[in-house]
C-alpha positions as CSV (number, residue, x, y, z in Angstrom):
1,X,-5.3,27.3,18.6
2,X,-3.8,30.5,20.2
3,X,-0.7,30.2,17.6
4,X,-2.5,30.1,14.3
5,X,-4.8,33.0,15.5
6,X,-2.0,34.8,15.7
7,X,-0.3,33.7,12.8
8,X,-2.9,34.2,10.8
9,X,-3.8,37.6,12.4
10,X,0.1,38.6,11.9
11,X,-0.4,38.1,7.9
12,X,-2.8,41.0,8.1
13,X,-1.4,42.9,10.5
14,X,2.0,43.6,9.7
15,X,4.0,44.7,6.8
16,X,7.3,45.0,7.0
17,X,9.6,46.7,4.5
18,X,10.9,44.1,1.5
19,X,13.8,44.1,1.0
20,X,15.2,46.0,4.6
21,X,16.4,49.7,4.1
22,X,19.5,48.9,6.3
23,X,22.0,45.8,7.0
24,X,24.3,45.1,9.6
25,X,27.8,44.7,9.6
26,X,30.1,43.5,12.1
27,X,33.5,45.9,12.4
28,X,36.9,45.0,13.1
29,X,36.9,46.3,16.6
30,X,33.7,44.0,17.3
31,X,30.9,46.6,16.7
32,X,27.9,46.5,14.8
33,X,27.5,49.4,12.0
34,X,24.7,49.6,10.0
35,X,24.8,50.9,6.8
36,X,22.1,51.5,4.1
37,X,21.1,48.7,1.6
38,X,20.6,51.4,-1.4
39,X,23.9,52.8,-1.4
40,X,26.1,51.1,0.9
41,X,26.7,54.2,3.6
42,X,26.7,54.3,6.6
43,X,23.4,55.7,8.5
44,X,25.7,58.0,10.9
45,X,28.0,59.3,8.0
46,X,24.5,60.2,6.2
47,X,23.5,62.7,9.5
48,X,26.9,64.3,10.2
49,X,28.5,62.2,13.1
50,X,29.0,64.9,15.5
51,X,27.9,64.6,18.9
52,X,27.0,67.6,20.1
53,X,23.3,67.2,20.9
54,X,22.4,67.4,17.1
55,X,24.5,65.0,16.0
56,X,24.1,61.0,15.3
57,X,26.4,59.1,17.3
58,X,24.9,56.1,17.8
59,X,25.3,52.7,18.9
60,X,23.6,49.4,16.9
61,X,23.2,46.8,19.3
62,X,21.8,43.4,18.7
63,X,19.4,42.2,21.3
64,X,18.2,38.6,22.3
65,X,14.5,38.2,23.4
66,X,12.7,36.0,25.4
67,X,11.4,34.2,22.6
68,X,14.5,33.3,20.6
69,X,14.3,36.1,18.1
70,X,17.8,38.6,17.4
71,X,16.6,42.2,17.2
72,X,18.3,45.5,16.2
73,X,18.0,48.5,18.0
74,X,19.8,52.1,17.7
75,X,20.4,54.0,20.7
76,X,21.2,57.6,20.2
77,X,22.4,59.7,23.0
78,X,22.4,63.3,23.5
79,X,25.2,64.6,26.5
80,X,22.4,67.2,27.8
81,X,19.3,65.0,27.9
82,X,17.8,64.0,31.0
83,X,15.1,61.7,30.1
84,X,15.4,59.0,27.2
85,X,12.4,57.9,24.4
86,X,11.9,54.4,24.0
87,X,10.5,54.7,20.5
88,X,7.9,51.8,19.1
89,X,7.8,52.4,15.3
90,X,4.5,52.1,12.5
91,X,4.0,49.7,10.3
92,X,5.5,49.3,7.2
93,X,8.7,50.9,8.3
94,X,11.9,50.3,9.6
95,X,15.0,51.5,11.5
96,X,16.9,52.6,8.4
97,X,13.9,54.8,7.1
98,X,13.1,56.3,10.8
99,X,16.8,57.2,11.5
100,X,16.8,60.9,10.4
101,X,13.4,61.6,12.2
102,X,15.6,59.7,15.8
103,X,18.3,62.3,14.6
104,X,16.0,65.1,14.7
105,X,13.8,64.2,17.9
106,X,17.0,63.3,19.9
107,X,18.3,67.1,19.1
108,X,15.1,69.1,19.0
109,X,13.5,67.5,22.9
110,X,16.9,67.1,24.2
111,X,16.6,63.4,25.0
112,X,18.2,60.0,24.7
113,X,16.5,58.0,22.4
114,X,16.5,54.2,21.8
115,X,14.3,52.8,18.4
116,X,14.4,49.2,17.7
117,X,12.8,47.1,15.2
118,X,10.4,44.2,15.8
119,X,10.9,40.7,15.0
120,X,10.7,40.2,11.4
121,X,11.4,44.1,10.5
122,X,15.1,45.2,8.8
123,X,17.5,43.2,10.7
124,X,15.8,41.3,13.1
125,X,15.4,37.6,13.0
126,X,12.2,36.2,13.5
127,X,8.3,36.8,12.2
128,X,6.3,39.8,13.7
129,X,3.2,38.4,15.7
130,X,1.8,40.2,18.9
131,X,3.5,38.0,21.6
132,X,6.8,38.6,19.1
133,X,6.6,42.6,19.9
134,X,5.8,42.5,23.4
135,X,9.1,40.3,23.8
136,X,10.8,42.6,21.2
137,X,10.2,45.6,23.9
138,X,11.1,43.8,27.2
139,X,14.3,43.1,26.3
140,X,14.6,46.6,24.9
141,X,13.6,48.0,28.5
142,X,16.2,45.4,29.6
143,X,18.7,46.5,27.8
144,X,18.4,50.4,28.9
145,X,18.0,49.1,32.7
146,X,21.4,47.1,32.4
147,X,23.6,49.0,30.0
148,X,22.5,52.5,30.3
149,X,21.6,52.7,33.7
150,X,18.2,54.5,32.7
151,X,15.2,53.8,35.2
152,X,11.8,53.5,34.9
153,X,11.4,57.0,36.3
154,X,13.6,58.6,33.9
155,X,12.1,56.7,30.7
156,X,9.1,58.0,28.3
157,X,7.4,55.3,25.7
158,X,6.6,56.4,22.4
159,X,3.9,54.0,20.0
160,X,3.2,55.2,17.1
161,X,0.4,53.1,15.8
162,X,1.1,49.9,15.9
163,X,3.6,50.6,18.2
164,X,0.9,51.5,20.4
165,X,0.4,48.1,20.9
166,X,3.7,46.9,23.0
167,X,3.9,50.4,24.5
168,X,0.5,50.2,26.0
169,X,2.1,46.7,26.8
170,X,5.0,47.8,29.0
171,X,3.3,50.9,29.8
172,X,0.8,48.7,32.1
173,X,3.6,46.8,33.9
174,X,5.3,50.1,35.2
175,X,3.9,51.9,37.2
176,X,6.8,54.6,37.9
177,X,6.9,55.4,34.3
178,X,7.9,59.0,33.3
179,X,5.4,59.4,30.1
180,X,3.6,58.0,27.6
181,X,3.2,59.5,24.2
182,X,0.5,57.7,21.7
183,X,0.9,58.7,18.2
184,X,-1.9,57.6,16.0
185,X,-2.8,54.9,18.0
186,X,-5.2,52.1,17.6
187,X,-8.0,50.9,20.0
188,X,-7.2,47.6,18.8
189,X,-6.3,45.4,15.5
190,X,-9.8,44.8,14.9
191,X,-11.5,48.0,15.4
192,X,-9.1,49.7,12.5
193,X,-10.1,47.3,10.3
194,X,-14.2,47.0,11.1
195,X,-16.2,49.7,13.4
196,X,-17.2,47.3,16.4
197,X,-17.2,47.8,19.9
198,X,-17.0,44.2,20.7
199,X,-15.1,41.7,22.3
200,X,-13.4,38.9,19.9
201,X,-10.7,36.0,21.1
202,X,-8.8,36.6,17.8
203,X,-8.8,40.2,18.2
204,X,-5.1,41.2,18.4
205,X,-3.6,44.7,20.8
206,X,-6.2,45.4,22.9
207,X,-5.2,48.6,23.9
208,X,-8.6,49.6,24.8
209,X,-8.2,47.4,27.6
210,X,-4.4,48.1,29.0
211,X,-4.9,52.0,28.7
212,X,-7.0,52.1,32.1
213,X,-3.8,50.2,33.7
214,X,-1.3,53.1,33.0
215,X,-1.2,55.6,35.7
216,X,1.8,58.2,33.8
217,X,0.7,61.2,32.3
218,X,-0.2,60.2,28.6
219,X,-0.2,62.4,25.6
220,X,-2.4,61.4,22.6
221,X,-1.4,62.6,18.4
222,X,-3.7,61.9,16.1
223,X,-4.9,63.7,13.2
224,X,-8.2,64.4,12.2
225,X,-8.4,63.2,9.0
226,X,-6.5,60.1,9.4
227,X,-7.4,57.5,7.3
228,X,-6.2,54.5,8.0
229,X,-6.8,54.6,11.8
230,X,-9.6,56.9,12.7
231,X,-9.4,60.0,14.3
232,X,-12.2,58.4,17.3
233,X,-9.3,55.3,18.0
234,X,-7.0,58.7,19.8
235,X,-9.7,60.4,21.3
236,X,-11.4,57.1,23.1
237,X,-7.8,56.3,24.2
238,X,-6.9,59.8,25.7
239,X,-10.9,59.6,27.3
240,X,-9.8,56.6,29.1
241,X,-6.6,57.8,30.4
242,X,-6.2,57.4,34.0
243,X,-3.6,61.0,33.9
244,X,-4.5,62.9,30.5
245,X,-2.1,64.9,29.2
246,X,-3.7,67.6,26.7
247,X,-3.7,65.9,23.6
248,X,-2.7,67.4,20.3
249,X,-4.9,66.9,17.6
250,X,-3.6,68.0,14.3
251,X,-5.9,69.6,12.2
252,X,-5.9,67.9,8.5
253,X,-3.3,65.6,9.5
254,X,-3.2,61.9,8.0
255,X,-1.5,58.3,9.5
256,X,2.6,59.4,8.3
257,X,2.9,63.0,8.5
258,X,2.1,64.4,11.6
259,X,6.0,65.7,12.2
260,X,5.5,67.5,9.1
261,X,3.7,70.0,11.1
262,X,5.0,72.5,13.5
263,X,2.4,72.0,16.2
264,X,4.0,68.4,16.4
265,X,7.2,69.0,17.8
266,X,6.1,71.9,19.4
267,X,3.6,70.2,21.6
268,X,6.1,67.2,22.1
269,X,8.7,69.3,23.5
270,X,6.0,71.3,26.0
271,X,5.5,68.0,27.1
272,X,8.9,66.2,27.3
273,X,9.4,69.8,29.5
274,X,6.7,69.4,31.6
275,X,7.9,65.7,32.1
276,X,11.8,66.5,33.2
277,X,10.1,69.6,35.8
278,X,7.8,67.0,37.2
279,X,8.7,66.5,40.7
280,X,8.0,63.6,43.4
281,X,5.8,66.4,45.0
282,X,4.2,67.3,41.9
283,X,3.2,63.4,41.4
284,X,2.3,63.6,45.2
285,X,-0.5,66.8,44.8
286,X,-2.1,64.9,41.6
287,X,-2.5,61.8,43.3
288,X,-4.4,63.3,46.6
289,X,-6.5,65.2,44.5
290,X,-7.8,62.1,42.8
291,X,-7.9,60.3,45.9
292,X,-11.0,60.3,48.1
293,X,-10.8,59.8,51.8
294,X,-13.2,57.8,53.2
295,X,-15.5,59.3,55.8
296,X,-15.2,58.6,58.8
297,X,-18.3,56.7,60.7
298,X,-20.6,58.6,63.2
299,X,-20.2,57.2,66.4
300,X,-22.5,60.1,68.1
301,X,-24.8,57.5,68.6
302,X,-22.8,54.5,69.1
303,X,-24.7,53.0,72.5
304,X,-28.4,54.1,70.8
305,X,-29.9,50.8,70.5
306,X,-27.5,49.0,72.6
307,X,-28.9,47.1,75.5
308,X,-26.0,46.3,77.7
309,X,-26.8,48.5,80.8
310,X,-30.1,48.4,79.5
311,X,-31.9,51.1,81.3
312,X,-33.1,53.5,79.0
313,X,-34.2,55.9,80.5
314,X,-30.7,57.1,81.4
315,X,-29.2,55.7,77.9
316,X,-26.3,55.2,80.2
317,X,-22.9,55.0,77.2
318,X,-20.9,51.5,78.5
319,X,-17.6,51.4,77.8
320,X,-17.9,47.5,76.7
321,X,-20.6,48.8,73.8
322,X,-19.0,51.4,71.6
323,X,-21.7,50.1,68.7
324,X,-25.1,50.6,68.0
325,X,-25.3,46.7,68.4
326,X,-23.3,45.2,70.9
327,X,-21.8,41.8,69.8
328,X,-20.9,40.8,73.2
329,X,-24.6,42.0,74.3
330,X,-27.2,40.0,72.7
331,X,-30.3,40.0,74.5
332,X,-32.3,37.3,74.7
333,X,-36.3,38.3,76.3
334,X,-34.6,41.5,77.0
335,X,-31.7,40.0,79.6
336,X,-28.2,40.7,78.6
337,X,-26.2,37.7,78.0
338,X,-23.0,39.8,78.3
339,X,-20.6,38.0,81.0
340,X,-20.0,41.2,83.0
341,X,-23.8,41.1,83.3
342,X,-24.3,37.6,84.2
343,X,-25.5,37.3,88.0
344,X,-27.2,39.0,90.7
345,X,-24.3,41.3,91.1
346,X,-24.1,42.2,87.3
347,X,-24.9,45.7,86.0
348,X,-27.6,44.9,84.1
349,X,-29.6,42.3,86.2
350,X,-32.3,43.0,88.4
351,X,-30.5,43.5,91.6
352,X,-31.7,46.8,93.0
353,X,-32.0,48.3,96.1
354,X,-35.3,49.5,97.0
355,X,-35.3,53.4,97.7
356,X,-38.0,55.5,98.4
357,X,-41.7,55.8,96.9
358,X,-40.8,52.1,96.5
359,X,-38.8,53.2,93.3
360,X,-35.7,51.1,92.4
361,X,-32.0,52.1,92.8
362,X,-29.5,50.2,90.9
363,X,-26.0,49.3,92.1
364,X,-24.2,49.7,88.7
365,X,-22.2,52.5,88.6
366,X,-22.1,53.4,85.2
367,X,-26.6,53.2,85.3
368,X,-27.8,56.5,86.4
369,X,-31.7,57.5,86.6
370,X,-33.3,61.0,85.5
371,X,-33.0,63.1,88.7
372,X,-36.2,63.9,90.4
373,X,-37.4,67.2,88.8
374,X,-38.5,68.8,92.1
375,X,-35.9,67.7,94.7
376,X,-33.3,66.9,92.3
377,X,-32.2,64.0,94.8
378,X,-33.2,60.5,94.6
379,X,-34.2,58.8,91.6
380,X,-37.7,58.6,91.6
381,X,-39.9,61.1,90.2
382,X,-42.9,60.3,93.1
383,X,-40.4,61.7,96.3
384,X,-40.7,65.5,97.3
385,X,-37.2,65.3,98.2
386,X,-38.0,65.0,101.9
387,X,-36.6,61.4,102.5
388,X,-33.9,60.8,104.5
389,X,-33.0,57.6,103.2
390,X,-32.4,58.6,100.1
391,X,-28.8,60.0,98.4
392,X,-28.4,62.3,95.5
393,X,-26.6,60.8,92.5
């Protein structure tokens, strides 16, 4: 049942550019090349080919998932970067038309960047469904862990819009991520389509749900008059953030051309800066101030209530009762069933020693009685202090 769901959710979902804008080609030396389907260039010949931070060298890789599906995924790098972009594409688009826009990111915020396409987009074998793109970025992630060395903690993931929906994906299973950016994304499949807050089985990305599981900073795009995905899906994600980054919402901006406008990359850069100057003791000073301590319990009156030594008059503190109640000390008609109070010799039995004004002394050491107020001797409060018998406590 869970198959044609999402079969049936995929038809309306995805829309993937017919015929692709880009094919592969095998090379003599064994590389891949991709080349454009319109006029038979080469994508890197089209951006200059120089790698010197602005330039296009790139390398087209062909990736295996989980699921059985062959994807295509370019991975530019730039010698002075220090963090890499795992970019998720839109719909409706593929590597070959995204390639300049890599070109220009990868120079302009300094960073490696890897772009793949999803099963069923360009090159890549397959049909796009949900469980399809959350395999399509694992074995992207794989790939930069194994080939490229690039860890979790040096690695940013970029969704824009439905791409929101296997970042959000990945983003929730790493927890030592560097970034996330969100670039008009969705709450979910069903909420672009129909304004409901509810809850369906065949509802498909529910990133209103993984978004509390990410604990990176996360920047949110959107513009505000977006519309195929309203400008409310952004600001309900970035709300729900567990570490908000300040979002950027671009005034009169639509769904495709929000890198049309300077404030774009201009905010993307402050925060791909902000990112690489993040230290393990910058991470450290956010996270205590988020976390509460718990208080610590009042143990002022610990032996209030207690009734091992039971004399209360003295509320006498016994090292065996550091509670209120005593779980060695039940008392049963007000005698201690405590075993160090068992038996005429115990502490808190009746064994006492008659002392003057027929007032009792007890033998326990740690059971002391109010001092006589006018002889400040004997326990009782009946002696004038003039009995010999008696010894001061």
């Amino acid at each position: 049942m869970g198959c044609v769901i999402s079969n049936l959710s995929a038809k309306f979902a995805f829309f993937p550019p017919s015929p692709p804008t880009y094919q592969i080609k095998k090379q003599e030396n064994g590389k891949l090349n991709a080349i454009y389907t319109s006029s038979s260039m080469p994508l890197t010949s089209a951006a200059g080919g120089v790698d010197d931070g602005g330039g296009c060298s790139v390398d087209v890789l062909s990736l295996c998932t989980k699921r059985g599906n062959k994807i295509v995924a370019f991975y530019l790098k730039n010698p002075y970067a220090r963090l890499t972009l795992l970019y998720s594409h839109g719909n409706a688009a593929d590597l070959g038309q995204l390639f300049d826009l890599f070109v220009q990111l990868k120079a302009n915020l300094r960073v490696n960047l890897m772009g793949y396409d999803y099963s069923g987009y360009g090159a890549s074998s397959g049909k796009p469904t949900e469980l399809n793109t959350y395999a399509d970025i694992e074995a992207v992630y794989e790939c930069l862990q194994t080939e490229y060395g690039v860890s979790q903690e040096d690695l940013i993931l970029y969704g824009q819009s439905v791409g929101s929906g296997p970042t959000l994906h990945l983003a929730s299973k790493l927890p030592r991520l560097r970034g996330v950016v969100l670039h008009s994304a969705i709450l979910s499949g069903l909420r672009v389509v129909c304004h409901v807050d509810c809850r369906f089985c065949f509802d498909i990305y529910k990133n209103v749900n993984k978004i509390r599981k990410v604990k990176c900073p996360t920047l949110v795009i959107h513009g505000t008059e977006d519309d195929v995905v309203n400008w409310q899906h952004g600001n309900r994600l970035w709300k729900m953030a567990k570490d908000p980054y300040e979002p950027l919402w671009v005034k009169g901006g639509g769904h495709c051309n929000l890198e049309l406008y300077p404030d774009y990359i201009r905010h993307l850069y402050k925060f791909i800066y902000d990112m690489e100057t993040m230290t393990t003791k910058t991470k450290l000073t956010k996270i205590k101030l988020k976390v509460r301590l718990p208080k610590k319990p009042n143990l002022g009156k610990s032996t209030a209530g207690c009734y091992c030594c039971c004399i209360k008059v003295g509320r006498p503190r016994c090292p065996e009762c550091p509670k209120p109640q005593c779980p060695k000390c039940n008392t049963c008609f007000g005698k201690p069933k405590c075993p160090d109070c068992l038996g005429l010799g115990g502490c808190c039995c009746f064994n006492w020693n008659s002392c003057c004004c027929w007032w009792p002394k007890p033998k326990c050491p740690d059971v002391k009685l109010l001092k006589c107020p006018l002889c400040l001797k004997c326990g009782c409060f009946t002696c004038l202090g003039k009995c010999g018998r008696c010894s001061c406590w």
